[in-house]
C-alpha positions as CSV (number, residue, x, y, z in Angstrom):
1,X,158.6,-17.9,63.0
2,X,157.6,-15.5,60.1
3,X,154.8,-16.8,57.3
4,X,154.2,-16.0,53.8
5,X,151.7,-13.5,55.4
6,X,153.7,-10.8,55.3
7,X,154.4,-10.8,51.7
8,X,150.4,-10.2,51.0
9,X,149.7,-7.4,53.5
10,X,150.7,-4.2,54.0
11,X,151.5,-4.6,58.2
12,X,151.8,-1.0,58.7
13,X,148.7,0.4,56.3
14,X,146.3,-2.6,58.6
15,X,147.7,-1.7,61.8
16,X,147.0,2.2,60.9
17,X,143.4,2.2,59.9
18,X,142.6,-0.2,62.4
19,X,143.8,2.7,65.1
20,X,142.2,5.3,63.4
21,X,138.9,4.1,62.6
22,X,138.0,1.1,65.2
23,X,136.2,1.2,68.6
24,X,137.0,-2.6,70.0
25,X,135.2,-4.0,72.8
26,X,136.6,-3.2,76.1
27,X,139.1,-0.6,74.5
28,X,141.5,0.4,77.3
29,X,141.7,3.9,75.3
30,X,145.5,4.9,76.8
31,X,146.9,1.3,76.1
32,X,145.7,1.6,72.9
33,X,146.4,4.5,71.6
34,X,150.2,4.1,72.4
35,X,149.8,0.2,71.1
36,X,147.5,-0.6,68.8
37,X,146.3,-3.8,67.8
38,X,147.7,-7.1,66.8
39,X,146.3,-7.5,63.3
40,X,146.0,-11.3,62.2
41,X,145.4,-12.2,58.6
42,X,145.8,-16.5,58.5
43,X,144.2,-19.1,60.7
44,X,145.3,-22.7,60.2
45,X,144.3,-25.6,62.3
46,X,145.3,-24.2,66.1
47,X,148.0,-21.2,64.2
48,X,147.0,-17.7,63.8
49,X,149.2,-15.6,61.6
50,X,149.9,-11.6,61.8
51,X,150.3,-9.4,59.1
52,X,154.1,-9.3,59.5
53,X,154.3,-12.9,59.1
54,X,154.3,-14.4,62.8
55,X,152.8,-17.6,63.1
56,X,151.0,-18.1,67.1
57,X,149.4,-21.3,68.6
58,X,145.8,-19.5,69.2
59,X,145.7,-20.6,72.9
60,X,142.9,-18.4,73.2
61,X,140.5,-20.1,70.8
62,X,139.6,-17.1,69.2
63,X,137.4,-16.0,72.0
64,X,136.7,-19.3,73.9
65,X,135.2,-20.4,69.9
66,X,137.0,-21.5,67.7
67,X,136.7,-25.5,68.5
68,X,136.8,-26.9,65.3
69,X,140.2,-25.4,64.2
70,X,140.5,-22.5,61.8
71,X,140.6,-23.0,58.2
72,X,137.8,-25.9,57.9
73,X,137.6,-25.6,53.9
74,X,134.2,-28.0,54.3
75,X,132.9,-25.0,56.8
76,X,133.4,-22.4,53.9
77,X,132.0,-25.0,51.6
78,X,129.0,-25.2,53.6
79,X,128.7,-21.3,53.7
80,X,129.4,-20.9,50.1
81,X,126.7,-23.4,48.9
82,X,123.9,-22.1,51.3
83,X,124.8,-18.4,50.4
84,X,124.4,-18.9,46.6
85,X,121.5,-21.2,47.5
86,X,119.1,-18.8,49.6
87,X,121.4,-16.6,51.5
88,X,118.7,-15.1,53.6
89,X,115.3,-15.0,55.1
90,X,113.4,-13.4,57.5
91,X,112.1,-16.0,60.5
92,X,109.6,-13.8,61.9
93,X,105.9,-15.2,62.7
94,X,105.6,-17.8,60.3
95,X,108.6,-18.1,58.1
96,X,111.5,-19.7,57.9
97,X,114.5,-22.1,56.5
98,X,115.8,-25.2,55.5
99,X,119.3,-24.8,57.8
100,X,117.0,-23.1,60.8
101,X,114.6,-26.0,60.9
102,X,117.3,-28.8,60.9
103,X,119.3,-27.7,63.3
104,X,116.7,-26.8,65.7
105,X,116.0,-30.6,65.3
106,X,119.3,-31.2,65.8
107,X,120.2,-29.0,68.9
108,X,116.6,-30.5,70.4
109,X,118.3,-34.0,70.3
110,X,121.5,-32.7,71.8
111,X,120.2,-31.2,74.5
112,X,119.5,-32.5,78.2
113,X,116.5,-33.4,79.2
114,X,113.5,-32.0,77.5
115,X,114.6,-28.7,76.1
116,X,113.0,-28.9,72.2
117,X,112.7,-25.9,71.1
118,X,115.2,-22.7,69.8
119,X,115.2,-19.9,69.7
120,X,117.6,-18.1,67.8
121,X,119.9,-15.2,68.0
122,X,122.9,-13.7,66.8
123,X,125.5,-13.5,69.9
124,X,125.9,-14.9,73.3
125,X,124.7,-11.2,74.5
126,X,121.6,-11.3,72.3
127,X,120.9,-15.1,72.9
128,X,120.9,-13.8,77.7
129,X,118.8,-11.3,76.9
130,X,116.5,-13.5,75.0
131,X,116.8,-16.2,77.7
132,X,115.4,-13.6,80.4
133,X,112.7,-12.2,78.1
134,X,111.7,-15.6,77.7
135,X,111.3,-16.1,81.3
136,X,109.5,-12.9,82.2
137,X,107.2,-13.5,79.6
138,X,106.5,-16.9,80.8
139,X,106.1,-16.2,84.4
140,X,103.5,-13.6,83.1
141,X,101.5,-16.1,81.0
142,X,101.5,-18.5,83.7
143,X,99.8,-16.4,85.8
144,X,102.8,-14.9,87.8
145,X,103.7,-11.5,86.2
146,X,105.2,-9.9,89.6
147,X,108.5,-12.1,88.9
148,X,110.6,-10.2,87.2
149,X,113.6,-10.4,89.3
150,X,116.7,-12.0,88.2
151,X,119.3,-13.8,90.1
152,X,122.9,-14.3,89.1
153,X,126.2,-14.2,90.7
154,X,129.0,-12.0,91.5
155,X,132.4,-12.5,89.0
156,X,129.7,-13.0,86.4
157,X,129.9,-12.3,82.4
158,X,126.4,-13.1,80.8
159,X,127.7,-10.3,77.8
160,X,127.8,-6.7,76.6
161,X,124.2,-5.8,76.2
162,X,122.7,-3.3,78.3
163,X,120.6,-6.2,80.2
164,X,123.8,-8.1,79.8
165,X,126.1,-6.2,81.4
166,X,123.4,-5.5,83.9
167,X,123.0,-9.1,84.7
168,X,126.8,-10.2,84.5
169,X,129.1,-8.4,87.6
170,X,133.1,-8.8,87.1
171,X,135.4,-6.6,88.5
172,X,135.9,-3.2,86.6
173,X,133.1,-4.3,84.2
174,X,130.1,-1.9,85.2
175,X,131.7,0.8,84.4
176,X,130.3,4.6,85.9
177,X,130.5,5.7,82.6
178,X,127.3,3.4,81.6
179,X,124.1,3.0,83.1
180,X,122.4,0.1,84.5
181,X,118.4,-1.5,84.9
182,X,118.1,-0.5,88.2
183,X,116.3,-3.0,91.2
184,X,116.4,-5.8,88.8
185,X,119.5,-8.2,89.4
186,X,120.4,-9.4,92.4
187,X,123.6,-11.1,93.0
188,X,124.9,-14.2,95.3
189,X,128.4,-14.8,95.8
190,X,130.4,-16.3,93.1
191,X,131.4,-19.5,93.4
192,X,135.2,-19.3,93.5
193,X,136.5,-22.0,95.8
194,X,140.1,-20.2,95.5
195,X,138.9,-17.4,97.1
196,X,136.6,-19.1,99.5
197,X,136.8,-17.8,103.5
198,X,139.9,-19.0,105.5
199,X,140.0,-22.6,107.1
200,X,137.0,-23.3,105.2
201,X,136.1,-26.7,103.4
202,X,134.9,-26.8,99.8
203,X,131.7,-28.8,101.4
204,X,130.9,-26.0,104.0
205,X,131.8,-23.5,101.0
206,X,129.3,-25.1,98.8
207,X,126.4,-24.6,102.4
208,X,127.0,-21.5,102.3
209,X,126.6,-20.9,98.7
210,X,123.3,-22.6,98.7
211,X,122.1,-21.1,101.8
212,X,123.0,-17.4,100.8
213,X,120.5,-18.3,97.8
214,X,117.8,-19.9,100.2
215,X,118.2,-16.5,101.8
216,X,118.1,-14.1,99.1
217,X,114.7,-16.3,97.7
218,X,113.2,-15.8,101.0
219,X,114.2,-12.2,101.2
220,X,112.5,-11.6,98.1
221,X,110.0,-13.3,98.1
222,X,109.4,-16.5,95.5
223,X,106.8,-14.8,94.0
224,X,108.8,-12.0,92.9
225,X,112.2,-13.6,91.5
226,X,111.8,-14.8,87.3
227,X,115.0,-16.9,87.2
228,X,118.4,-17.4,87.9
229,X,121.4,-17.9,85.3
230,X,124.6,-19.2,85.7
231,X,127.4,-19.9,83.5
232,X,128.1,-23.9,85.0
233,X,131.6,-23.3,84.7
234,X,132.5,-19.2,85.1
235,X,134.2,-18.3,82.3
236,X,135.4,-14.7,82.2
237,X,135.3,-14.6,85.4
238,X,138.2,-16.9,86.2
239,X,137.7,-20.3,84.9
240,X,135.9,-21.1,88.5
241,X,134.8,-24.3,88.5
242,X,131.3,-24.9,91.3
243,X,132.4,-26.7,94.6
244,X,130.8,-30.2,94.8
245,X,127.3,-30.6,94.5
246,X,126.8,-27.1,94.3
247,X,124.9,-26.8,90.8
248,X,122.2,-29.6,91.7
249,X,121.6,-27.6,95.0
250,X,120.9,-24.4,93.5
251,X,118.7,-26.5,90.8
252,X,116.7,-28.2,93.8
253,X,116.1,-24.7,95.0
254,X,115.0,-23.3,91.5
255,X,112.6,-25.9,90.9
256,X,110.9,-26.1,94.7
257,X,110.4,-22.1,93.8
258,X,109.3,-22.0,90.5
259,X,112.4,-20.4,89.6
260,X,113.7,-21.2,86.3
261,X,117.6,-22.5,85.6
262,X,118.9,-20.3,82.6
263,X,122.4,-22.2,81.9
264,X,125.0,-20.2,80.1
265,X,127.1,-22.7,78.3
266,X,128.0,-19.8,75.6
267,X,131.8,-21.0,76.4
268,X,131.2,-24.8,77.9
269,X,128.9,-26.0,75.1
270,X,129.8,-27.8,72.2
271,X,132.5,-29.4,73.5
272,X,135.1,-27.7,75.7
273,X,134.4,-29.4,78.7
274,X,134.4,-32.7,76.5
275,X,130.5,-32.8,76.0
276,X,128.0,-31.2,73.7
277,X,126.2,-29.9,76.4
278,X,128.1,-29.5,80.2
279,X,124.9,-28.7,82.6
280,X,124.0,-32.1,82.9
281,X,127.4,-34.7,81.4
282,X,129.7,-32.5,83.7
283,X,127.9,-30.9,86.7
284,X,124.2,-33.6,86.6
285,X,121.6,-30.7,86.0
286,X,119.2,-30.3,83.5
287,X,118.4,-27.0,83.3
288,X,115.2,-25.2,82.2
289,X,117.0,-23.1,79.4
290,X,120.3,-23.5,77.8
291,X,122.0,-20.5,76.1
292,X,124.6,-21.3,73.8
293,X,126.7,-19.6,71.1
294,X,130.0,-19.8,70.4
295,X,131.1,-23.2,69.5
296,X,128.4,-23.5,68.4
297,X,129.4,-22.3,64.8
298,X,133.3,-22.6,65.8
299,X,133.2,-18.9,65.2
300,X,133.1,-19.3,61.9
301,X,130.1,-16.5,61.6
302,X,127.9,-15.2,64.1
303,X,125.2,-17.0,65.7
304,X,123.4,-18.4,68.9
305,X,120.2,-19.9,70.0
306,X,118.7,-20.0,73.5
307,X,117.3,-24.3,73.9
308,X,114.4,-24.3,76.3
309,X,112.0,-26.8,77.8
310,X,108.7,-28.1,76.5
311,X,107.1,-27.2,80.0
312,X,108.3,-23.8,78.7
313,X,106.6,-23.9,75.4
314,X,103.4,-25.4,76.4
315,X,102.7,-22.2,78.6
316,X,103.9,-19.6,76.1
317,X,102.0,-21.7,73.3
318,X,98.7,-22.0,75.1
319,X,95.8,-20.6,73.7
320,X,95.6,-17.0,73.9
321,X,94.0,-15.1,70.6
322,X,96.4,-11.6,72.3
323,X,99.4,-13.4,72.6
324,X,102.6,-12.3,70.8
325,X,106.1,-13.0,72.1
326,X,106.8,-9.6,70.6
327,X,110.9,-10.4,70.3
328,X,113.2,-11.6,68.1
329,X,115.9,-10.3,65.6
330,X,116.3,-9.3,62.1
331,X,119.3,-12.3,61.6
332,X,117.4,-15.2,63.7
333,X,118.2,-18.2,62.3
334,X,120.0,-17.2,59.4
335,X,120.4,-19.9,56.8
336,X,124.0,-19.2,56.2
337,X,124.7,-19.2,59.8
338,X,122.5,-22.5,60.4
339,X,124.2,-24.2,57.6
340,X,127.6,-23.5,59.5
341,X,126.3,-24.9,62.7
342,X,125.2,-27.6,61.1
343,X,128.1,-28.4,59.4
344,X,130.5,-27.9,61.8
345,X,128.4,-30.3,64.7
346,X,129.0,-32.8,61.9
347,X,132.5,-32.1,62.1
348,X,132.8,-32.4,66.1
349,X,130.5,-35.4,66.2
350,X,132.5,-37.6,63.3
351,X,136.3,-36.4,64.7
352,X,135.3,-36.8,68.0
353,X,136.7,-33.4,69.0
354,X,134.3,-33.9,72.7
355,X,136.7,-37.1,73.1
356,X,140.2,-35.5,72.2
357,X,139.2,-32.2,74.3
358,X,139.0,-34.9,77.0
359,X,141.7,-36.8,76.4
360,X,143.7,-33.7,75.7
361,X,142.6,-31.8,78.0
362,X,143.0,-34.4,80.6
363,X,146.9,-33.6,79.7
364,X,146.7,-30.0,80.1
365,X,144.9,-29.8,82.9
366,X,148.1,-32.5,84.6
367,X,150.8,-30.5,82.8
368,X,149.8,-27.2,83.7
369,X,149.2,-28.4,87.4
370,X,153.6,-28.5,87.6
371,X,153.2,-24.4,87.2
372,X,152.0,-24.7,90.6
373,X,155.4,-24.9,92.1
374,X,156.4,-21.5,90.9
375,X,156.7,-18.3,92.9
376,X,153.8,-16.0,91.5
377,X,151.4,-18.8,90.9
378,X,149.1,-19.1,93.6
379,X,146.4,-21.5,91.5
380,X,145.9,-23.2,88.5
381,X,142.4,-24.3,87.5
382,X,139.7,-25.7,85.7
383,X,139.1,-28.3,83.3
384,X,139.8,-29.9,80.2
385,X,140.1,-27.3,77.6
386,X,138.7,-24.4,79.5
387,X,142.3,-23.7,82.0
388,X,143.3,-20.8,83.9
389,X,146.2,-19.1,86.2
390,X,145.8,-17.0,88.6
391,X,148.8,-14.9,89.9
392,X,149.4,-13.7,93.0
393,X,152.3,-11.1,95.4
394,X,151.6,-13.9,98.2
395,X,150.8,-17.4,97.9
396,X,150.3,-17.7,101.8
397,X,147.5,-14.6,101.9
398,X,146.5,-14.8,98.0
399,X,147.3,-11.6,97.7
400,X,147.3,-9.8,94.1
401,X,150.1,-7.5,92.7
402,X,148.8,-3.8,92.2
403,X,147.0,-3.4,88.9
404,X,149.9,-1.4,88.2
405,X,152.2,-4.1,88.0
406,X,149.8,-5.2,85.1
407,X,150.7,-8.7,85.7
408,X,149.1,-10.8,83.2
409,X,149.6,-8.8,79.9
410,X,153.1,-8.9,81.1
411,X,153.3,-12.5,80.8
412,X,151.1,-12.8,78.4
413,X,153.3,-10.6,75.9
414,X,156.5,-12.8,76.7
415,X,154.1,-15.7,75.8
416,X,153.1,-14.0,72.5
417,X,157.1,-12.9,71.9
418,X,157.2,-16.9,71.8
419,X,154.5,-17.5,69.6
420,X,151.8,-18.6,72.1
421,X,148.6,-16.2,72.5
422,X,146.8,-16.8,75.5
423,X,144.1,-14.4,77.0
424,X,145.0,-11.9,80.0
425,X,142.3,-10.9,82.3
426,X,143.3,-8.9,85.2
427,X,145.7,-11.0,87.3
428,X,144.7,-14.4,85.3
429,X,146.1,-15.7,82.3
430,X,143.3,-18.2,80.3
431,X,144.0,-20.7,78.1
432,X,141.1,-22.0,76.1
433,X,142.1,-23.6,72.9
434,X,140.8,-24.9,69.9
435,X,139.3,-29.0,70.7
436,X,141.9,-30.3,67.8
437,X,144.9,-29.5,70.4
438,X,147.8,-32.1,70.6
439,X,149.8,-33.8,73.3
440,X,152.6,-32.5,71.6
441,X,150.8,-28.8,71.5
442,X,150.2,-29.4,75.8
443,X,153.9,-29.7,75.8
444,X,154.6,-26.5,73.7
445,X,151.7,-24.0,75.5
446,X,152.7,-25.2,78.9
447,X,156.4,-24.9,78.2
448,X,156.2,-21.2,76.7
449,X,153.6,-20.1,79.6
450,X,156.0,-21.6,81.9
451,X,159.5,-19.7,80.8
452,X,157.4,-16.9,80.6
453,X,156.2,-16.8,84.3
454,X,160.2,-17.2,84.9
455,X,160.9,-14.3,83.1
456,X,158.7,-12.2,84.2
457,X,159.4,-13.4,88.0
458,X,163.1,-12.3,87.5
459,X,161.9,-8.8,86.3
460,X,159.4,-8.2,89.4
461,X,162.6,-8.8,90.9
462,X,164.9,-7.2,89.8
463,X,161.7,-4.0,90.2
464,X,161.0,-5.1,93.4
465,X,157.8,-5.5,92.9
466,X,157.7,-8.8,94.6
């Protein structure tokens, strides 16, 4: 369906300086430079609009962010008014902000457990590698400075930094190109129950999970290992949600050792899982650090903060006339970025948007469970807001079509011919949409994904490619 878009925007000129002049994040430079990009101009509630006029339900949220909805005239309000107000200030050492200082409160009375104090930073990359600085240099003032190593998991994302990408391991994301902290990470088996071993149970899958970690602590030592992060929910890496009791194993494990919990809840925060906070409403941890970012301003402008414990603080905040937590960024708690977050918590709080991604989401999750059924579809997972499909050549061995075939983008561009984005990712297609979604929207995503796995089925066909 074409917009009024089109008649304000010059398609072509957009689409033209955009290839000429930008480098985007995970550029694929050969696709690119034959494509382009899709240049959007409009957001509207759950629609994006392109320069030519085409109206798309975002099933993508943006990038896993935009839970409020696009368009939120009291978010621009809010940035407006704080921009004309004081539009910046430095929070280094011993200065700071109206909008940093409330919602610091504010996130403190969110969050699980005892985490009371923020940290803030300026993307979910920024907000990891604050989250493991923070540990390292708590291990050290504790009296422990030999644990520096840091534990994650294989089909990771924990962002784009070079300690992010360091600590985060997807498939064809460490590229050879790059360079990487060597002897630093160390990395268990993702937790992908789809993929788990043959004949297998997801209660002898989540063992061996926990005991591969009992291993690795005891193979390096407890002394030695600073913390372990996980995302609660892997995002990027599939939408893999933890087999049961998985999460309050490794927690056990973490806190017998010393080791601290660094959550990622960059995507599952704020309320796409139908909670403020996942780790401990969805999955019953409460970890020693939460990092979130993301919905956390609806993507509305940049900004994260890392939430951490008040066991945390009192070590870092002991006594010490040489200590300086030498760290920290030029746009920390930004006042126009904290009045957003502010403003657009209110927003989720008094809609409810935790209880309709629920509700909602409750009805995806059912819907999109019929997709099962069809010939290329060997799962479809996760929860709530926060879905994915996973295609396969083989449903009885799992196996994937050649990254040739390109199988995802190929559906994914009959999806988008249909005016539905949603997000491909190797031989998954994700679906993570804004928390204002409709019944009526379930019907119309699930619908469009579905004719477009048809279509695409007949053309393997037809290719014989499958």
């Amino acid at each position: 369906m074409l917009h009024q878009a089109h008649n304000r925007f010059n398609a072509q000129e957009l689409w033209q300086q955009d290839h000429d002049h930008v480098l985007h994040p995970y550029t694929h430079f050969d696709s690119f430079r034959a494509n382009g990009s899709l240049v959007l101009v409009e957001g509207e509630g759950c629609y994006v609009t392109d320069a030519q006029g085409r109206r798309y339900f975002d099933g993508i949220g943006g990038m896993w962010c935009v839970n409020a909805g696009y368009g939120r005239k009291e978010i621009a309000e809010a940035m407006a008014e704080q921009a004309l107000q004081l539009c910046y200030t430095t929070t280094f050492v011993d200065v700071t902000n109206a909008p940093a200082a409330r919602l610091a409160a504010k996130l403190a009375g969110l969050a699980p457990g005892d985490l009371n104090h923020v940290a803030y930073a300026t993307s979910g990359s920024c907000a990891v590698d604050t989250a493991i600085r923070l540990a390292h240099y708590y291990q050290s003032r504790r009296g422990a400075p030999a644990r520096r190593y840091v534990i994650s998991r294989k089909n990771s994302y924990h962002g784009s930094t070079y300690l992010g990408m360091t600590v985060g391991l997807r498939d064809g994301d460490q590229s050879e190109h790059f360079k990487y902290i060597p002897d630093l990470v160390h990395h268990l088996s993702a937790p992908y129950p789809y993929r788990r071993p043959d004949g297998m149970s997801l209660e002898a899958f989540s063992d061996a999970l926990v005991e591969e970690f009992a291993q690795k602590i005891a193979a390096l030592g407890p002394e030695n290992i600073a913390c372990f992060i996980a995302e609660p929910a892997q995002a990027s890496g599939g939408v893999c949600m933890p087999p049961p009791n998985y999460l309050p194993r490794m927690r056990e494990l973490c806190t017998r050792h010393g080791i601290l919990f660094i959550a990622d809840e960059i995507v599952t925060a704020f309320g796409r899982l139908g909670h403020m906070f996942a780790s401990e409403d969805e999955f019953g941890i409460v970890p020693d650090i939460i990092v979130c970012a993301k919905g956390l301003t609806s993507g509305y402008i940049p900004l994260s903060a890392v939430i951490y414990s008040d066991a945390i603080h009192e070590i870092i905040s002991a006594p010490d006339p040489d200590a300086w937590f030498t760290h920290g960024y030029t746009y920390a708690g930004h006042p126009v970025a904290c009045a957003v977050a502010l403003k657009n918590i209110e927003i989720i709080e008094r809609e409810d948007l935790c209880g309709n991604a629920a509700r909602v989401g409750g009805y995806l999750e059912r819907r999109l469970a019929e997709l099962s059924d069809l010939a290329i579809v060997g799962d479809v997972r996760g929860r709530r807001l926060m879905m994915c499909v996973e295609y396969v050549r083989d449903k009885a061995t799992r196996a994937r079509f050649p990254d040739s075939v390109n199988i995802s983008k190929r559906i994914s561009r009959a999806c988008e011919a249909n005016g539905l984005l949603v997000r491909p990712i190797g031989h998954l297609d994700v679906l993570s949409p804004p928390l204002t979604m409709t019944m009526a929207d379930v019907d119309f995503v699930v619908d469009t994904l579905k004719a477009a796995i048809v279509a695409v089925t007949a053309e393997l066909q037809s290719e014989g490619a499958f």
